[in-house]
C-alpha positions in Angstrom: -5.4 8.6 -25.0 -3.6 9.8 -22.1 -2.2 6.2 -19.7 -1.0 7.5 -16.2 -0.1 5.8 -13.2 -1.7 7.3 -10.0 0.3 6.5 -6.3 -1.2 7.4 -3.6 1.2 7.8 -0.6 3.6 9.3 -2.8 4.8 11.7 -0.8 7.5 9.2 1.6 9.0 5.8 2.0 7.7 3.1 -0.6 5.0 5.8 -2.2 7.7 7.9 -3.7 10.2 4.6 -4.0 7.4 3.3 -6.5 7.6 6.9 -8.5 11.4 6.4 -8.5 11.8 3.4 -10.0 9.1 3.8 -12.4 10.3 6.8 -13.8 12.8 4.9 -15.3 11.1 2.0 -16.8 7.5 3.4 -18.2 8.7 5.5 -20.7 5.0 4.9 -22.6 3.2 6.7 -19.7 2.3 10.2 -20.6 1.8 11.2 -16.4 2.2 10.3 -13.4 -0.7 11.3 -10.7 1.2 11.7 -7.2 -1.8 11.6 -4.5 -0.4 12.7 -0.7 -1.6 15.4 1.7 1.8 17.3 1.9 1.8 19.3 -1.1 6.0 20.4 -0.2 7.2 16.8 -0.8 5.3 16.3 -3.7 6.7 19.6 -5.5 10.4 18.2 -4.2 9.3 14.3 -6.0 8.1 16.2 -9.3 11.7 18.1 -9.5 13.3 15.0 -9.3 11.0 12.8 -11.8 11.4 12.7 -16.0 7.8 12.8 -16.5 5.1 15.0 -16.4 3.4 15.0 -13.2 0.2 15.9 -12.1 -0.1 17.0 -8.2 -2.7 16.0 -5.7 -2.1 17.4 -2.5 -5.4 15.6 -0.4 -6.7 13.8 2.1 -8.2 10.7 0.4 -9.9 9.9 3.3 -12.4 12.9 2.2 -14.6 11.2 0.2 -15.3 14.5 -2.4 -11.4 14.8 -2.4 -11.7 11.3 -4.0 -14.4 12.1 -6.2 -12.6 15.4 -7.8 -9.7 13.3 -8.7 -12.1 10.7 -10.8 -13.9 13.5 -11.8 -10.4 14.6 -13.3 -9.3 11.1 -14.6 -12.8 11.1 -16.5 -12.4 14.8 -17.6 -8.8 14.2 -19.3 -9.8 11.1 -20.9 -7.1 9.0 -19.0 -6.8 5.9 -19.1 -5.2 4.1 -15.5 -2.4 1.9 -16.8 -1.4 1.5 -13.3 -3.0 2.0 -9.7 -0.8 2.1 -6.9 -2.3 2.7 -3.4 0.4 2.9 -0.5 -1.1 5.2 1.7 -1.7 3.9 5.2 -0.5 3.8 8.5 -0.2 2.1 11.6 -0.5 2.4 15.6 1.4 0.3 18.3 -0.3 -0.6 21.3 -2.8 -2.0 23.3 -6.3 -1.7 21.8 -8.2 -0.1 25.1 -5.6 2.0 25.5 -5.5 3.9 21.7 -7.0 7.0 20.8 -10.0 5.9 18.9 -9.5 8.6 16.0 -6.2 7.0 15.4 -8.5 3.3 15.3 -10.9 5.5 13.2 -7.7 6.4 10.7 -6.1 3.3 10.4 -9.6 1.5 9.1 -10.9 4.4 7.0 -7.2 4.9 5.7 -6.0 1.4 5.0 -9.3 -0.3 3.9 -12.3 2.4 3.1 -10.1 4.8 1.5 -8.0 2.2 -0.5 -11.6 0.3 -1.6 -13.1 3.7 -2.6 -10.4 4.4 -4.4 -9.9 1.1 -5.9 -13.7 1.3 -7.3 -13.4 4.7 -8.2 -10.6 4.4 -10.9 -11.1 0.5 -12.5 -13.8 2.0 -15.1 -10.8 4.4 -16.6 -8.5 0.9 -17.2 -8.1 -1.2 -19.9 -6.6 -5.2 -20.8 -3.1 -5.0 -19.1 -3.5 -2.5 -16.6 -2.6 -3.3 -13.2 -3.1 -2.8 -9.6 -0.9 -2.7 -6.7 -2.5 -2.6 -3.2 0.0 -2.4 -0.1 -0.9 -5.1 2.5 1.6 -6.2 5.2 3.3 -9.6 6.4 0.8 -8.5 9.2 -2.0 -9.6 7.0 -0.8 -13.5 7.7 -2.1 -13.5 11.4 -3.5 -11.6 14.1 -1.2 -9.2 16.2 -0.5 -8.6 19.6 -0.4 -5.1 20.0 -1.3 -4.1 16.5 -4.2 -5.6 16.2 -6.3 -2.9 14.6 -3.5 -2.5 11.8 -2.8 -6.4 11.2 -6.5 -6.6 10.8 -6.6 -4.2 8.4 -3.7 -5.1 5.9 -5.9 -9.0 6.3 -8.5 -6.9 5.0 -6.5 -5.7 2.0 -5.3 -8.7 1.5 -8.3 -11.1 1.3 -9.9 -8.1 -1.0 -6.9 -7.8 -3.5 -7.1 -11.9 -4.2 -10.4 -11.8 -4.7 -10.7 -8.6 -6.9 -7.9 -10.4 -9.0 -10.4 -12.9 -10.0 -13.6 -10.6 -10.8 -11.3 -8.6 -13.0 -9.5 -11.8 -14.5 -11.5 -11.6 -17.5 -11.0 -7.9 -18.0 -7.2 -8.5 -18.2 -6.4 -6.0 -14.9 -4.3 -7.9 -12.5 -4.0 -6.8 -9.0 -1.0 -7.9 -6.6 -1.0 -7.5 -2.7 2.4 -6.7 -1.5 2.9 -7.9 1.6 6.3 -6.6 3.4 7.6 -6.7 7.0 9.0 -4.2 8.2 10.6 -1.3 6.3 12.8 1.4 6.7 10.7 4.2 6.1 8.7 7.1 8.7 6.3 3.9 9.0 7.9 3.5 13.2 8.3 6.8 13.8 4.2 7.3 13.7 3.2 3.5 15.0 5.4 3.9 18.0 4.8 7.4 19.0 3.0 6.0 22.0 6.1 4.7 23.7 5.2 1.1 22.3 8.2 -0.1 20.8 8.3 -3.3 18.1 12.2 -4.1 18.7 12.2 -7.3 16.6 11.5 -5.6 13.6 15.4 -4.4 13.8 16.1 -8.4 12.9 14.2 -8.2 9.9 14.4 -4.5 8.2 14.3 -3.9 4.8 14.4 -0.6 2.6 11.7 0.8 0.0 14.0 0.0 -3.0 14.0 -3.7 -2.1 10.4 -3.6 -1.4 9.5 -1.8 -4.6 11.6 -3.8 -6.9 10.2 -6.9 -6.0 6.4 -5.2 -6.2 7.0 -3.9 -9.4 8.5 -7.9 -10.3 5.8 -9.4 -9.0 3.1 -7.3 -10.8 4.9 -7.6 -14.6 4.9 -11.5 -13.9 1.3 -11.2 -12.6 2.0 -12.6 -9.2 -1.0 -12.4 -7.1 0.7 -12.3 -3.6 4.1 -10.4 -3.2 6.7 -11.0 -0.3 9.4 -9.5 -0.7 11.9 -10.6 1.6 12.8 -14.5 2.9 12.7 -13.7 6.6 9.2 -12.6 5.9 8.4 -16.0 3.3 9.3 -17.9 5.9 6.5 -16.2 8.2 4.5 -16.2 5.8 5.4 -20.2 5.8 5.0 -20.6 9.7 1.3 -18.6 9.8 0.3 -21.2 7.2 2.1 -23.9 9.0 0.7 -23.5 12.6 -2.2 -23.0 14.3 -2.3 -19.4 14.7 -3.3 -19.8 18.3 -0.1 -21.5 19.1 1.6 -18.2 17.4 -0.2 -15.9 19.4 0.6 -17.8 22.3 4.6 -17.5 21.7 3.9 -13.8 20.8 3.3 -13.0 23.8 7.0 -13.3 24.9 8.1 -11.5 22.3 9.6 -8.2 22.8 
């Protein structure tokens, strides 16, 4: 049987970080299954990766795109050791004031596409294979701003927990990762609308961090990774307080 990891995302920041560092630890994985839409950093991760790679240069918010690459787990007669789905992105701003495709994206790119391909791949797994799903510290409470986003990393959230449990007795153990903010080309799409999150510079932290803590969490079978203490200790306060009282003091926050 041939185990592969898939990660979608794969192409930048903690996508590629994930192929990096496991690259050097799952030496029983026959592939890995890099999933992005830019087909140029994809050929520049597969130069500088051990294993065998299989490319998938798509949009997975194409649902046939998604079909093909079950179609080609099924075909090979793969088995899904692990799942990794980083894609997503974010916009800052006021809600009225967003282009609604870019409302459309987020929700079809961070939930729809990361359910469908969630659903799509668990039949080709077996006991002890494991899923990582990319949430956010946003996940812990509604955001001024980024509301659209923090809703839908809640979203992923709230469905990773309780797809750990449905799949408990299967053996396949899913882990949210919830990060704050990282230094990857995250900002440099979320604040192309002039909006600017300036306390994120307080609490920045790189994909490597991020990724060896995910890949911790998940080999311990951690249900809920955070994996920095400034953002444990938001993670503290949103369970703390009332999260009206947070949004109220948000609102003075630059």
């Amino acid at each position: 049987m041939n185990n592969i990891i898939i990660i979608t995302g794969a192409s930048s920041g903690i996508g590629r970080e994930f192929a990096y560092q496991l690259d050097k630890s799952m030496k029983k994985i026959d592939e890995f299954w890099l999933v992005a839409r830019r087909s140029e950093r994809l050929d520049d991760l597969e130069s500088k990766l051990s294993h065998k790679c299989r490319k998938f240069a798509m949009d997975i918010t194409v649902k046939d795109e998604v079909s093909f690459l079950a179609d080609q787990v099924k075909d090979s007669g793969s088995c899904v050791r692990m799942l990794i789905n980083c894609a997503g992105f974010g916009i800052l701003g006021k809600f009225k004031d967003q282009d609604y495709k870019d409302i459309q994206g987020m929700i079809r790119t961070n939930c729809e596409s990361l359910t469908e391909m969630t659903y799509r791949m668990i039949p080709y797994m077996k006991k002890g294979s494991r899923i990582i799903q990319l949430a956010s510290s946003a996940a812990f409470v509604p955001q001024i701003n980024f509301s659209v986003y923090a809703a839908t990393k809640s979203y992923v959230l709230s469905f990773s927990r309780s797809l750990r449990e449905e799949l408990r007795a299967q053996k396949i153990y899913v882990t949210a990762v919830c990060p704050g903010p990282v230094d990857t080309e995250f900002f440099e799409i979320a604040e192309k609308k002039g909006t600017n999150m300036s306390v994120k510079d307080y609490f920045m932290t790189t994909p490597m961090v991020v990724v060896d803590k995910a890949l911790r969490c998940s080999r311990y079978r951690i249900p809920v990774c955070v994996p920095t203490f400034g953002m444990l200790f938001f993670e503290g306060v949103c369970k703390k307080f009332p999260h009206s009282w947070i949004l109220f003091f948000s609102r003075f926050m630059k």
